[in-house]
N, C-alpha and C positions, 0 to 999 in steps of 0.2 A: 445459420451459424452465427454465435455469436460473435462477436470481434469487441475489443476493448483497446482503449489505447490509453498511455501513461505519457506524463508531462510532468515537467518540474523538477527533474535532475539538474545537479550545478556540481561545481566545483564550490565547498566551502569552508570559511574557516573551521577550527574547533569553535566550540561556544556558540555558533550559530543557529541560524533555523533557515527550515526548507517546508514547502508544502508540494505534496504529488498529488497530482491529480490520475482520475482515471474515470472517463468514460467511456460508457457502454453503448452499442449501437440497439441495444433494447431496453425495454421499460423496465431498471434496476429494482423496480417493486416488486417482478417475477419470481426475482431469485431467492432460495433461499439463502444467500447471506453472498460475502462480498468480503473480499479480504487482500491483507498487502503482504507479501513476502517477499525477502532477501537473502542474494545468495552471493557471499562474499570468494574470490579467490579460492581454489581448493578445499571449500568448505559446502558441504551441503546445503541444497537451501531449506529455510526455516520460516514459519509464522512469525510475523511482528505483530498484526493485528488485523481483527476481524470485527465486522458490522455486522447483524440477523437485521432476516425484514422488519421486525419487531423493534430493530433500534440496539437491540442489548450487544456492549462492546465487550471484548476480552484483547489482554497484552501477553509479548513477549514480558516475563521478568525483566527482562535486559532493558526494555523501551517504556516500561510504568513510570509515571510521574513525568514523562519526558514529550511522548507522542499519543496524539490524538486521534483517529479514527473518524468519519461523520459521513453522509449522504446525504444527499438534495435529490428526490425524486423527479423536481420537472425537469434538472439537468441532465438527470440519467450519470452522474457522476459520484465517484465517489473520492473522499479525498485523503491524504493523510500528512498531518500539520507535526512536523519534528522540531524539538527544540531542545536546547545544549546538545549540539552533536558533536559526537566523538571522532575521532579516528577508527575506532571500531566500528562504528555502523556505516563504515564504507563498503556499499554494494551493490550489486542491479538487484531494483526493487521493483517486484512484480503484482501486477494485479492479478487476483482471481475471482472469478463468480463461480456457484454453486447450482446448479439447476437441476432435477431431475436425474439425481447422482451424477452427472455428468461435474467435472470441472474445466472451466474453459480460462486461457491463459492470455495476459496481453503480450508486447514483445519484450517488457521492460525499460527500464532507463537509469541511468546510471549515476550514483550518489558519491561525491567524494570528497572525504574531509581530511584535509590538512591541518598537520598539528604548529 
């Protein structure tokens, strides 16, 4: 079973930055790909960003130019570096890994930015 665990929620201003972490209790090289999602209040949750084992990244519209994506395979981690954040991208922000059709979920952690 995989398990993942996320770090790095705060309380922040607007205009800030954050970085979440999330490691894997497996060699995140397995997977086919690794990804962060947020699920704000009464809203579904949705893609911010995702890493392929290959490296190649994709964005939410909403998080281009702002948030970054990356992986360190010795750590088994994977990371996501936020900057100018909003009021809006207050959410529990979750990791996911990909494996074998299968997707497996961390528990989250929780983003929140004051205006």
């Amino acid at each position: 079973q995989v398990q993942l665990v996320e770090s790095g929620g705060d309380l922040v201003q607007a205009g800030g930055s954050l970085r979440l972490s999330c490691a894997a209790s497996e060699n995140i090289f397995i997977f086919n790909a690794m990804a962060w999602h947020r699920q704000a209040p009464g809203r579904q949750r949705e893609l911010v960003a995702a890493i392929t084992q290959s490296g190649t990244t994709n964005f939410a519209d909403s998080v281009k130019g702002r948030f970054t994506i990356s992986r360190d395979n010795a750590k088994n981690t994977v990371y996501l570096q936020m900057n100018s954040l909003s009021p809006e991208d207050t959410a529990v922000y979750y990791c996911a890994s990909y494996y074998l059709g299968i997707t497996y979920w961390g528990q989250g952690t929780q983003v929140t930015v004051s205006s």
